[in-house]
C-alpha positions as CSV (number, residue, x, y, z in Angstrom):
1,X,-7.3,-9.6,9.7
2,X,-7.1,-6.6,11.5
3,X,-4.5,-3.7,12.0
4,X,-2.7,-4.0,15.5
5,X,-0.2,-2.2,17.6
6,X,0.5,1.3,17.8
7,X,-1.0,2.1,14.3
8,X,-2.3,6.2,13.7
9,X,-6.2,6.4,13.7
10,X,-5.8,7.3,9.6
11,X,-4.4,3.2,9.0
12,X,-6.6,2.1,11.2
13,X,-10.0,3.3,9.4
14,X,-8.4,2.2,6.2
15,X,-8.1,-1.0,7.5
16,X,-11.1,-2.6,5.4
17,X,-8.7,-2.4,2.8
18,X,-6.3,-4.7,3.6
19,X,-7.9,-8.0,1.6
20,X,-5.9,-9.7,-0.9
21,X,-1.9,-8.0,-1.5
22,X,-2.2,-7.3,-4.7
23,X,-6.0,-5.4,-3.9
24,X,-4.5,-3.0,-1.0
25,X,-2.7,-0.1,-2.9
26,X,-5.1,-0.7,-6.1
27,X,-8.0,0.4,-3.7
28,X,-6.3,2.8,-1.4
29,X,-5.3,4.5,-4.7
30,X,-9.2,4.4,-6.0
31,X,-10.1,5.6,-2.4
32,X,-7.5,8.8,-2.4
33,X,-8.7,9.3,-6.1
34,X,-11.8,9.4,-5.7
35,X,-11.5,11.8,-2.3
36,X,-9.3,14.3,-4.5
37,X,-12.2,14.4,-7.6
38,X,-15.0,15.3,-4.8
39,X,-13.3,18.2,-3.1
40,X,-13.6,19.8,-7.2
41,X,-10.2,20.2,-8.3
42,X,-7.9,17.8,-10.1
43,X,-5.4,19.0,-12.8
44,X,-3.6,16.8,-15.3
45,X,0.3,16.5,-14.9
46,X,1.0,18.8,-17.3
47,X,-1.2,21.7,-15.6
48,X,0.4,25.0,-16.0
49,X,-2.0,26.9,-13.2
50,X,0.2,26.0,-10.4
51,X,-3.0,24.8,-8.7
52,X,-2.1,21.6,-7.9
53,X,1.4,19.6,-7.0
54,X,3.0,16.3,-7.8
55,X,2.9,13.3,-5.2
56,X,5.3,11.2,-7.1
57,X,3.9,7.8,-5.7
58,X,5.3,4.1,-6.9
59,X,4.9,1.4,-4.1
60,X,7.1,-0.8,-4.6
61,X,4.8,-3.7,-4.1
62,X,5.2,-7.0,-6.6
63,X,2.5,-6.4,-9.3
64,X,1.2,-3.2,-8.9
65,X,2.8,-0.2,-10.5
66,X,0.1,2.1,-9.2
67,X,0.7,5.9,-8.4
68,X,-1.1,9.0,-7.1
69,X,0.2,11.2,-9.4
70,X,-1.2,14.8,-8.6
71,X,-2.9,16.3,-5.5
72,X,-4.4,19.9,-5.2
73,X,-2.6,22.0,-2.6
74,X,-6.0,21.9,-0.6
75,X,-5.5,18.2,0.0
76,X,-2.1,17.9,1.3
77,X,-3.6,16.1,4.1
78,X,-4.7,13.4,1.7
79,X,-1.7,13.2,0.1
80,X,0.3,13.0,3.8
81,X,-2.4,10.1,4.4
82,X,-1.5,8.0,1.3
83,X,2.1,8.2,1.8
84,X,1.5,7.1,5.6
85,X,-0.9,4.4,5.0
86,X,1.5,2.9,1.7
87,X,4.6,3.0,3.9
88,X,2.3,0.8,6.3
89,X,1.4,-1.1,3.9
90,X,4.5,-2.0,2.4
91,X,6.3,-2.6,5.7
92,X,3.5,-5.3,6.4
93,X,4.4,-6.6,3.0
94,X,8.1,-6.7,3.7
95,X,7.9,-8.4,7.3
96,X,5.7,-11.1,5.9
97,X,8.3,-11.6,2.8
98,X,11.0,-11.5,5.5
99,X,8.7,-14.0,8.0
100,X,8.0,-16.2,4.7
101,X,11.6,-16.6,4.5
102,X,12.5,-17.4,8.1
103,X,10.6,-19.9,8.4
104,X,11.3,-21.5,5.3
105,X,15.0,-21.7,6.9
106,X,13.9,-23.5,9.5
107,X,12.2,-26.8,7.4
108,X,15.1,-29.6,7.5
109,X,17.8,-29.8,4.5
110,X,16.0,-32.5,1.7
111,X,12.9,-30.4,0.7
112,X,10.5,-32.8,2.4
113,X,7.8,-31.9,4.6
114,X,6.3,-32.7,7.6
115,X,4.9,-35.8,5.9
116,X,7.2,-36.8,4.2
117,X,5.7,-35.7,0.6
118,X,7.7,-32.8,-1.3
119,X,6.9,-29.0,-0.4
120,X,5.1,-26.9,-2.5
């Protein structure tokens, strides 16, 4: 399944990602994480230094209460990155909840299938 339309270079090499729903954000998140510990500076939330800045971060994607929770200034780009690749993310999840749901309008009133058997 690949990434199509007019999507920015920084979705598109993140792409790999997209597997199973509930994997995307878990490994994006692991991704960003592990991109923040290699440039040498990560603070806990409670750091008083200044050094680093909250990137309050909950996708609101069923089953997954995952966030980024603190970025060093040096990696705002990082941070920008996450936020733009989640927002993709989720609006893929949304239009295939909202496809999901049009076409289940369109099966004929008595909850039978095509064959004749009951949908599951």
């Amino acid at each position: 399944m690949g990434v199509t339309g007019g999507v920015p270079n920084e979705i598109a090499r993140y792409s790999y990602l997209i597997t199973r729903p509930a994997d995307r954000l878990k490994r994006l998140h692991e991704t960003v994480l592990s991109s923040v510990e290699s440039a040498g500076d990560f603070y806990g939330s409670d750091d008083p230094t200044g050094k680093a800045f909250m990137l309050s971060f909950k996708p609101a994607v069923s089953g997954l209460g995952m966030s980024v929770d603190l970025v060093h200034k040096g990696m705002k780009d990082v941070a920008k990155m996450t936020i733009e690749v989640a927002q993709h993310l989720y609006t893929a999840e949304e239009n295939s909840k909202n496809q999901a749901v049009q076409l289940g309008r369109q099966v004929p009133s008595g909850g039978k299938g095509p064959h004749g058997g009951d949908r599951h």
